[in-house]
C-alpha positions as CSV (number, residue, x, y, z in Angstrom):
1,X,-49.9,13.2,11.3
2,X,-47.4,14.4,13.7
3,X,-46.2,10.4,14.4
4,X,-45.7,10.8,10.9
5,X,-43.5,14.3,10.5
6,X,-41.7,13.4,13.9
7,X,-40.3,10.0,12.3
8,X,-39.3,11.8,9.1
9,X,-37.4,14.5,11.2
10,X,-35.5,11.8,13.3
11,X,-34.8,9.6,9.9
12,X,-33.3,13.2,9.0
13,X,-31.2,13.8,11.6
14,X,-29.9,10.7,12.2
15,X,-29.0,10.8,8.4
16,X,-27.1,14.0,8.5
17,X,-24.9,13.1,11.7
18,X,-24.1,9.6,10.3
19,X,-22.7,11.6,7.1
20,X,-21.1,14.2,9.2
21,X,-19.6,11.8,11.1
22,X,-18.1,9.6,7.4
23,X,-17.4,13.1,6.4
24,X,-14.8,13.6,9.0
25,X,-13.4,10.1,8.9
26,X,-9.7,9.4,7.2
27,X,-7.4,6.7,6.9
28,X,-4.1,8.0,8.3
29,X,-1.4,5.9,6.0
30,X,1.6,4.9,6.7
31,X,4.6,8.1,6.9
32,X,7.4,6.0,4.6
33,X,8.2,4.8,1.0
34,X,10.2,1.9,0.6
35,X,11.3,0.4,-2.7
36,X,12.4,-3.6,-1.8
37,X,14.0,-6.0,-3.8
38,X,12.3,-9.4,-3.5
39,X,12.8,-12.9,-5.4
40,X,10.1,-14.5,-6.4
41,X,8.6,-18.3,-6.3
42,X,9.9,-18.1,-10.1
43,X,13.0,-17.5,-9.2
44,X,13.2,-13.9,-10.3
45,X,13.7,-10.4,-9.1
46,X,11.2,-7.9,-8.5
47,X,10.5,-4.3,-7.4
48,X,8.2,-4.5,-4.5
49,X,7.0,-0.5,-3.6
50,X,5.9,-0.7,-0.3
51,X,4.3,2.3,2.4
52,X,5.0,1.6,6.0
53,X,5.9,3.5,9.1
54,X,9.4,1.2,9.8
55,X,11.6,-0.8,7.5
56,X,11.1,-3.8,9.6
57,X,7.2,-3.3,8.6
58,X,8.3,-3.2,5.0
59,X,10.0,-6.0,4.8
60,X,7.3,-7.9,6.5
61,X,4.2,-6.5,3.7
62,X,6.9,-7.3,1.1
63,X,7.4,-11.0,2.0
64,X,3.5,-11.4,2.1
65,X,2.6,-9.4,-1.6
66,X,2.4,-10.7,-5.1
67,X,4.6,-8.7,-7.3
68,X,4.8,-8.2,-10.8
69,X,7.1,-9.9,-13.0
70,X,6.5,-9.5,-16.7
71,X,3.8,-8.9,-19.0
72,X,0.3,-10.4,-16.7
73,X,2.2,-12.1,-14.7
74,X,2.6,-12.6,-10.9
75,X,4.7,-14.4,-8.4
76,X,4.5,-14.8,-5.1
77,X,7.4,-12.9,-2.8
78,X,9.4,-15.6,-1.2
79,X,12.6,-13.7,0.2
80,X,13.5,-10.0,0.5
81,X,16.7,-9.1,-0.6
82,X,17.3,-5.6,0.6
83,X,14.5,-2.7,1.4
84,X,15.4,1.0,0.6
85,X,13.9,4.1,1.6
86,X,12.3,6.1,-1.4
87,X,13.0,8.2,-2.9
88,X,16.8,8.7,-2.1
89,X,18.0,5.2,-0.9
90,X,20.2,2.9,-3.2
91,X,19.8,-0.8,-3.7
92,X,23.5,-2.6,-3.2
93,X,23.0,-4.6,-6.4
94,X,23.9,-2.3,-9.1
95,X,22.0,-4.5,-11.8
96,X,18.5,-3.9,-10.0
97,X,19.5,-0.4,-9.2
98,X,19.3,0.2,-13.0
99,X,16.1,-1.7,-13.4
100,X,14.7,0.6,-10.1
101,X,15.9,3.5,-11.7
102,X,14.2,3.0,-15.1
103,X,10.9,2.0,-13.9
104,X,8.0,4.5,-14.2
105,X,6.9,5.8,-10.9
């Protein structure tokens, strides 16, 4: 009987401290915002919104991503065009600018 309450007091404990231990873990992200410009495979522009700690590292998760297009679709990133920081940056291209600008955050 006490082989018995012994196991479910270790099976207890080691319970608790693995959910104290979950409790206290946190994924630190990434301290910037960048908005990037990319064309696609299709041969279109997108808005690529991108959290990174450098712009270097933003261009490089941009290049990699699928991005949305239009209504259910998606293309693969081929080239970025230009990466700005969010949310006070301005892209060269006033066109996209516009299109940046009106897009729901």
């Amino acid at each position: 009987m006490k082989t018995y309450q012994l196991t479910r007091l270790v099976k207890s404990s080691l319970a608790l401290a693995i959910l104290a231990a979950c409790g206290n873990a946190h994924a630190v992200m990434p301290a910037n915002e960048y908005a990037c410009q990319v064309l696609t495979a299709g041969g279109n522009y997108a808005l690529a919104l991108i959290q990174a700690n450098t712009q270097d590292e933003a261009i490089a998760t941009a290049k990699s991503r699928r991005v949305f297009v239009a209504d259910g679709i998606w293309s693969d990133a081929v080239e970025v065009v230009q990466c700005i920081d969010r949310p006070d940056g301005r892209f060269s291209d006033s066109a996209f600018q516009t299109v940046y600008e009106k897009t729901p955050l």
